[in-house]
N, C-alpha and C positions, 0 to 999 in steps of 0.2 A: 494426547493433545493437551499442550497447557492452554487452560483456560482462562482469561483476566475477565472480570466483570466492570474494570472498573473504568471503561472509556465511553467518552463523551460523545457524541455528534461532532465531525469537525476535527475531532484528533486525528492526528500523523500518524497513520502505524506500520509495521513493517509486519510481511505474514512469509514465512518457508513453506512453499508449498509441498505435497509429496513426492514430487518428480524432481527436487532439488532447488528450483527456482526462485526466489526473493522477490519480491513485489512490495511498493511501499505505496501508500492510499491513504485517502481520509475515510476514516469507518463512520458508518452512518447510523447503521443499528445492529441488531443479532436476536436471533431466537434460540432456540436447543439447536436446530439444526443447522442453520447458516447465518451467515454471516452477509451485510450488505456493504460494501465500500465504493467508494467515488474516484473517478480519476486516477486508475491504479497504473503505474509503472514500473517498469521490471527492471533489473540490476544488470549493467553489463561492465567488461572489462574491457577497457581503450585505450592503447596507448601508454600501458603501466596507472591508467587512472580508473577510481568506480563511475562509473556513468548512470544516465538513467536514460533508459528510449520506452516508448508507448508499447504499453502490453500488448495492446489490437490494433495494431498499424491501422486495419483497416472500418475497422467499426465504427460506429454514427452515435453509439452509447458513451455514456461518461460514468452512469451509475450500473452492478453486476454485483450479483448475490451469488456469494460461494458458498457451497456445502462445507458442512465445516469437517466432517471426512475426508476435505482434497489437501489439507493442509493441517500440519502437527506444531505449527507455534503462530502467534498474532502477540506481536510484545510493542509497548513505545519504542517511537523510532529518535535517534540520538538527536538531539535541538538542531545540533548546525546539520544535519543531513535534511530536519522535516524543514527549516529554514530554506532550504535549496529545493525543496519538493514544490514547496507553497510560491517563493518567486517563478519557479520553469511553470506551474499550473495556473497562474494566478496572471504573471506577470505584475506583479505589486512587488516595489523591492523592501523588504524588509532588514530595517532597522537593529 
């Protein structure tokens, strides 16, 4: 697992989880063992384009702390993608 220590509250990040899957989120905190992020969305292909759809279609949760065992990377997520993460979560268009 690579490890970054050096993210804020609020940062964009993109995590690969074990099973293959990509999730991008705002991370909120971390300890040795997991990791907490906000409003995660998971990566899909549409149409020849990346998309983003809701991790848990059906959950009532916004905030979910991972073990950081289910997942082998949490890296910053590219500007124009966290830009697109932050207006679809936010609905705030940003500038």
């Amino acid at each position: 697992m690579l490890i970054n220590k050096s993210f804020n509250p609020g940062d964009v990040v993109s995590i690969k989880l074990i099973n293959g899957d990509e999730i991008i989120a705002r991370y909120e905190s971390e300890n040795a063992d997991e990791v907490v992020i906000n409003r995660p969305l998971a990566l899909t292909m549409g149409g020849g384009n990346l998309g983003m759809i809701p991790w848990m279609f059906l959950s009532s949760k916004q905030e979910y702390t991972l073990k950081k065992s289910h997942y082998f990377v949490m890296v910053p997520t590219k500007p124009e993608a966290a830009k697109q993460y932050m207006q679809g979560t936010t609905g705030i268009a940003l500038g």
